[in-house]
N, C-alpha and C positions, 0 to 999 in steps of 0.2 A: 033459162029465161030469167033476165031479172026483174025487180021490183024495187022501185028505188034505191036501197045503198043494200036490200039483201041479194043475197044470190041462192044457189044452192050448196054454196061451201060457207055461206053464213054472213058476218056484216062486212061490208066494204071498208078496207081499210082506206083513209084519206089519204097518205101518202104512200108511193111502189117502193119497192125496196131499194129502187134506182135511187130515190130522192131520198130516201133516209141513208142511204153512204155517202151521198151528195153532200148532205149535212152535217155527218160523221166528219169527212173528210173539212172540211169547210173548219167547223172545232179545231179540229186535231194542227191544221195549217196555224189556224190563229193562234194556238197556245203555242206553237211552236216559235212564230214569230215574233211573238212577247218573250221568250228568251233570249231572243236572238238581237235588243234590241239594243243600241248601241251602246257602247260603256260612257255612263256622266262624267263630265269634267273635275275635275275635283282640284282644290288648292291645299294640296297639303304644306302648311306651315312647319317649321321648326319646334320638336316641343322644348316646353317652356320649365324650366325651375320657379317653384315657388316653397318657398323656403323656412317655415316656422320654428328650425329646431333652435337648440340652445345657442350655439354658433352661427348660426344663418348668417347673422349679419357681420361676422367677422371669416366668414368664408366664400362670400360675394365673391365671384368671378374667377370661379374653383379650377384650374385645366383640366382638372380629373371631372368634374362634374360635365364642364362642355365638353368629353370624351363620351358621357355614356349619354348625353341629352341626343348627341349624334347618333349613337347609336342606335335607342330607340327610336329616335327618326326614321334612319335608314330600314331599320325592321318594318316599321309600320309602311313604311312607302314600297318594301318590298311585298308586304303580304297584299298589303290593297292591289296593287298594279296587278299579281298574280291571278288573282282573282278574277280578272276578265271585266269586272261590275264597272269599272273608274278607268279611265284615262286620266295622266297625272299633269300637272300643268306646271309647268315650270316658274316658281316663286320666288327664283333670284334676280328677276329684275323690281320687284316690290320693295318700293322705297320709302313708305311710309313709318312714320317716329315709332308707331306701336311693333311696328314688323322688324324694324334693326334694334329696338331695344329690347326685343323680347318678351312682349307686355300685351299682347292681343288678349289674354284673359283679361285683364281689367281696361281694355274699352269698349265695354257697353254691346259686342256686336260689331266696331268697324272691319270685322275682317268678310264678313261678306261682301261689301263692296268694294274693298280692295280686289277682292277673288274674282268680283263682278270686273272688275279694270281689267284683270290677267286674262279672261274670257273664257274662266270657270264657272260650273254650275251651282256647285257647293265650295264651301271650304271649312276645313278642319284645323282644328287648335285643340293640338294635345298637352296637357300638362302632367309635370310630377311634381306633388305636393311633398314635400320632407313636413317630417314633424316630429320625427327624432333622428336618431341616426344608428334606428333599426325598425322604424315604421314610416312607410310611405304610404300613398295613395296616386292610381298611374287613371287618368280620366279625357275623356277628347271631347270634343262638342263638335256637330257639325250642322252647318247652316245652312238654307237655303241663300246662294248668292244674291237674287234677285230681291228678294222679300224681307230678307235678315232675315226671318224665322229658323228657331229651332227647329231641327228634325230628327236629331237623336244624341242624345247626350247620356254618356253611361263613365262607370268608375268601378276601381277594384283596389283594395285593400293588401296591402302585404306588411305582416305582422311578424317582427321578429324576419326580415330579410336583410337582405342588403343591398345594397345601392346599384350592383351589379344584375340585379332583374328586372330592372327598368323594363326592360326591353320585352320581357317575358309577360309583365303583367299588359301591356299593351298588346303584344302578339295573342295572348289569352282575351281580351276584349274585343279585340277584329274579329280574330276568327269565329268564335263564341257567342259574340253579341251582335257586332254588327251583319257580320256576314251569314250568321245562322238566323235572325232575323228576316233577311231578303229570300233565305231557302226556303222559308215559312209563309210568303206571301206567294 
């Protein structure tokens, strides 16, 4: 016999155990779904030399240097894409001064809207700073397309290297910072 929510096996529970797997199940679908959800557009730019060391200015337009600026490009475009997070958008048709001259760090942000033109969601501007010619700094910024807004901007130090780990110190920021970031959300 009952009596309001007791019985003789004690207090009524409000939900049957149908509707709390119901619930379970319900969770478990949604978290699932949120991994599952598409990869963001993304413009990855060319990275850029920036150049302070003693020489800089008498080594403008180095072929060894656009050999490894490629390079870490290509690293970086390969880790991202792997990743599954980004689909990459193709930023050879961008014709903008900043974009053919190599110079997206120093204006202000236009590369979100250019990225916004290519019909990305973000875009990235990687750069390597020289500042001798055994210490670098390898850093990327990436933007919300729509808003300009920053959304993560990190950098990494190599002391006492050489100009052939461009590639590494950005490969070490992807994987490490941005992409261990998003594991953590």
């Amino acid at each position: 016999m009952k009596i309001g929510f007791l019985s003789r096996r004690g207090p009524a529970l409000p939900f049957s155990s149908s509707a709390l797997l119901l619930c379970a199940s319900l969770l478990l679908t949604f978290a699932a779904s949120a991994d599952n959800s598409p990869p963001l557009k993304l413009a990855l730019f060319d990275f850029e030399l920036e150049d302070f060391s003693a020489g800089g200015s008498l080594l403008a337009g180095n072929p060894a240097d656009s050999e490894k600026l490629q390079r870490v490009t290509d690293e970086a475009r390969r880790l991202i894409a792997e990743s599954g997070r980004y689909s990459l958008i193709d930023v050879s048709s961008a014709d903008a001064g900043p974009v053919k001259a190599h110079a997206l760090r120093n204006c202000d942000g236009c590369d979100a809207p250019i990225a916004s033109k290519l019909g990305a969601e973000q875009s990235f501007v990687g750069i390597v700073t020289r500042i001798s010619r055994t210490e670098y700094t390898v850093r990327f910024q990436i933007r919300d397309a729509r808003t300009g807004n920053v959304i993560f901007n990190k950098a990494t130090d190599l002391r006492m290297g050489a100009d052939y780990s461009w590639d590494r110190g950005a490969a070490w920021l992807i994987k490490n910072r941005l992409l261990a970031s998003q594991d953590q959300k």
